[in-house]
N, C-alpha and C positions, 0 to 999 in steps of 0.2 A: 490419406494425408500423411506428409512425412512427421517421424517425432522431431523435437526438439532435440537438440545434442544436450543440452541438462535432463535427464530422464526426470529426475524426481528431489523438488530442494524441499527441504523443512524447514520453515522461518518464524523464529520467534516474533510477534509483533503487536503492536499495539492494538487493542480492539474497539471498531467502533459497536455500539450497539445500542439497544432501544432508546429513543429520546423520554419514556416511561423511566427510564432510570436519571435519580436527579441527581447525577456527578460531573466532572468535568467535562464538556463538551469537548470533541477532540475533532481534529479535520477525517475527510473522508477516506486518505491514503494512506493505507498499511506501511510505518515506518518498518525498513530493513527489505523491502521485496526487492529493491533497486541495489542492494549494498552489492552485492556482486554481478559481475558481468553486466556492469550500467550502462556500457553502450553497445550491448549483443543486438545486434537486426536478426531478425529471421535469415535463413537461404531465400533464395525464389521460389517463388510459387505458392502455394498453402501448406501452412503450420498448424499442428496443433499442439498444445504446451499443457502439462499439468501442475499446480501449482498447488499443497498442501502445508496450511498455516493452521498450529495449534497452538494457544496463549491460553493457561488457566492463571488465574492470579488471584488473590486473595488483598490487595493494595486496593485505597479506595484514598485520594485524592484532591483537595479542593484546588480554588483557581489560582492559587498560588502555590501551587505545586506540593503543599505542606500534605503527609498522609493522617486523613483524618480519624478519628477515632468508631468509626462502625464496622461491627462483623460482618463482610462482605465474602462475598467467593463466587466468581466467576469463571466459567469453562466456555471455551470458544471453539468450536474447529470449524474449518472455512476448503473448500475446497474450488481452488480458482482457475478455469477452465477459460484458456485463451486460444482463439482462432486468429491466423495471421494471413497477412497477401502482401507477399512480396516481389515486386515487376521486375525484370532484368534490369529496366532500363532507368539510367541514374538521374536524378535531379539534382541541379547543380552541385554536381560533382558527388551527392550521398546517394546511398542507398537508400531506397523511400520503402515503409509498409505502411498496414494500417490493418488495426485490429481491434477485437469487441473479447472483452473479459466480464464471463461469467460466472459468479459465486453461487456456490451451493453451501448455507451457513447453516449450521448447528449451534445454538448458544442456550447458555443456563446461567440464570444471573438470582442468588438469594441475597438479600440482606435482613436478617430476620428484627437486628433493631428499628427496622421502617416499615416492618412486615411486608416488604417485597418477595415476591420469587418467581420470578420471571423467565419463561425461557419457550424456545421453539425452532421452527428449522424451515426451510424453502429458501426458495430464489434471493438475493439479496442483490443490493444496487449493482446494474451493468455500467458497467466503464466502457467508455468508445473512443478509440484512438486516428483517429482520419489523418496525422500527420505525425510521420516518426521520418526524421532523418539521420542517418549516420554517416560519418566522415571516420574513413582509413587515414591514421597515421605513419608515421615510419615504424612508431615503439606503442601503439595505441587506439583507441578510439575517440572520435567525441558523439554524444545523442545529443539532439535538439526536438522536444515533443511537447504537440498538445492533446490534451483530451477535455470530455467530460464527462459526469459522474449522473445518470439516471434516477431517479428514487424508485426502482422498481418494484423494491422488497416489500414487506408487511411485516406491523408490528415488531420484533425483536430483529428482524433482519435487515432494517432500512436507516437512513439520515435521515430521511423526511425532506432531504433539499434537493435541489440540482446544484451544480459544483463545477467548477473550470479548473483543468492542471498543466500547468507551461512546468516541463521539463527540463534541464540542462546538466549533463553528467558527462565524465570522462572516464577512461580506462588508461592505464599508465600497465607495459609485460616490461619487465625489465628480464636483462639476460639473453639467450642467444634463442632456444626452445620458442619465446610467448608462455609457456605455460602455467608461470606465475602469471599474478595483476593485482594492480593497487589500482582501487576505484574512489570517485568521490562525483557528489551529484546532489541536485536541489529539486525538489521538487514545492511552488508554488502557487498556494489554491486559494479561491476568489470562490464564494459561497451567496447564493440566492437563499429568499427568505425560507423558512420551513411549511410545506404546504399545509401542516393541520395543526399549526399554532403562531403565534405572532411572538418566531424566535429567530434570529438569524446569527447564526455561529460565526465566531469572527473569521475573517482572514487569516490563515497560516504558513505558513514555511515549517520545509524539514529538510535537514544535512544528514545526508550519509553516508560511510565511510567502509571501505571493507578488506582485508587482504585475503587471495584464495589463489588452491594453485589444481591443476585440470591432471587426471592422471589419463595415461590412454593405454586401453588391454584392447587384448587381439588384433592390433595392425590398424584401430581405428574404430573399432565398429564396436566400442564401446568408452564409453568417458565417464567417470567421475571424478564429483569435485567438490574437496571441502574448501572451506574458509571461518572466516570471522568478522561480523559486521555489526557497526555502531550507528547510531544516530541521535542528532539533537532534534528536537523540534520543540518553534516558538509562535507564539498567538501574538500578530502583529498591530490585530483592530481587537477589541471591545466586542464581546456579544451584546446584542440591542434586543428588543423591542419587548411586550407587558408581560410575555410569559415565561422569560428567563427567570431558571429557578436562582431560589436563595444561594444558595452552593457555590452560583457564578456571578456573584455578586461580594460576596462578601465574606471572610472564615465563616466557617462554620461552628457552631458548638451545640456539642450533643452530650 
């Protein structure tokens, strides 16, 4: 398989993890993986991409976003293994792939005022992408994608749901090179119940935003690339049903 022309990004991002931990429910799409190169398609043929996200944090959250008062510490690393196929041949007028991303999760979660300490590792939710289009600009890209989100994982490494993601992001090179870019991109998810509790995570949306520029050694046959990338994300519906913990209902006090 050919590599990806990003060898290797490190991305700060949000973490989901065990529905055993009673804090913020968060959607299933790691804010910042998109913040750069948001509308890169593979080449033709088959990809393989690797994709390394470490988030330790010690923040601990209610549903209004206030941080709440318990000793918390969580360690995350995720290592996200993506296969691509991508055809010569264009669908109206983009580049079409379609590709399955694999997590290998590591996480450790204590909170010793709840006497929590939770933590483990394996397989975690596959994401399946059966339509990804890209459109060439003069100065740019645009993506248009859908997936959705498997609960494949166990215990510390799953949602517990299945999930839908409708994609829409752009790329802006300014200058003569391309080698800058200004990114910006929504991703949109629609969430089914929880399979092993009567919880259903609301609906979310997340913005995100990034600027980065591509360096290229030895005549091409090597590229890195830094940047900088932000994101917002907002809970559009209400989590529902009898086993929504406290936490997401109401402040907390501890």
């Amino acid at each position: 398989m050919k590599k990806y022309s990003t060898i290797l990004i490190l991305v700060a991002a949000a973490a989901i993890f065990a529905a055993t931990v009673a804090g913020q429910e968060r959607g299933q799409y790691l804010p910042g993986f998109r913040g750069l190169n948001t509308a890169e398609q593979p080449a033709p043929g088959f990809t393989y991409a690797n994709f390394l996200v470490i988030y330790p944090t010690n923040s601990f959250r209610n549903r209004d976003g206030d941080e709440a008062p318990i000793d918390f510490d969580l360690n995350l690393v995720a290592d996200l293994n993506v296969f691509a196929y991508t055809p010569k041949k264009k669908i109206l007028g983009a580049t079409y792939s379609a590709s399955v991303a694999v997590p290998i999760v590591s996480s450790a979660v204590t909170i010793p005022r709840i006497g929590a300490d939770i933590g483990g590792g394996g397989i975690g939710d596959i994401y399946i992408e059966p339509i990804s289009l890209g459109w060439a600009m003069k100065k740019g890209k645009v993506r248009a994608a859908y997936g959705v989100n498997a609960p494949t994982g166990v215990d510390s490494t799953t949602s517990d749901y299945w999930g839908h993601q409708f994609t829409l992001g752009g790329t802006y090179n300014p200058g003569k090179t391309g080698l800058w870019q200004i990114n910006a991109s929504s991703v949109w998810e629609a969430h089914h119940k929880k399979l092993n509790s009567d919880v259903r995570v609301g609906n979310n949306v997340t913005f995100e935003y990034g600027v980065g520029r591509t360096f290229v050694r030895n005549g091409g046959k090597q590229l890195y690339q830094f940047g900088v990338v932000g994101y917002s994300q907002f809970q559009l519906t209400n989590d529902s049903g009898t086993d929504v913990t406290p936490l997401n209902l109401s402040l907390i006090h501890i």
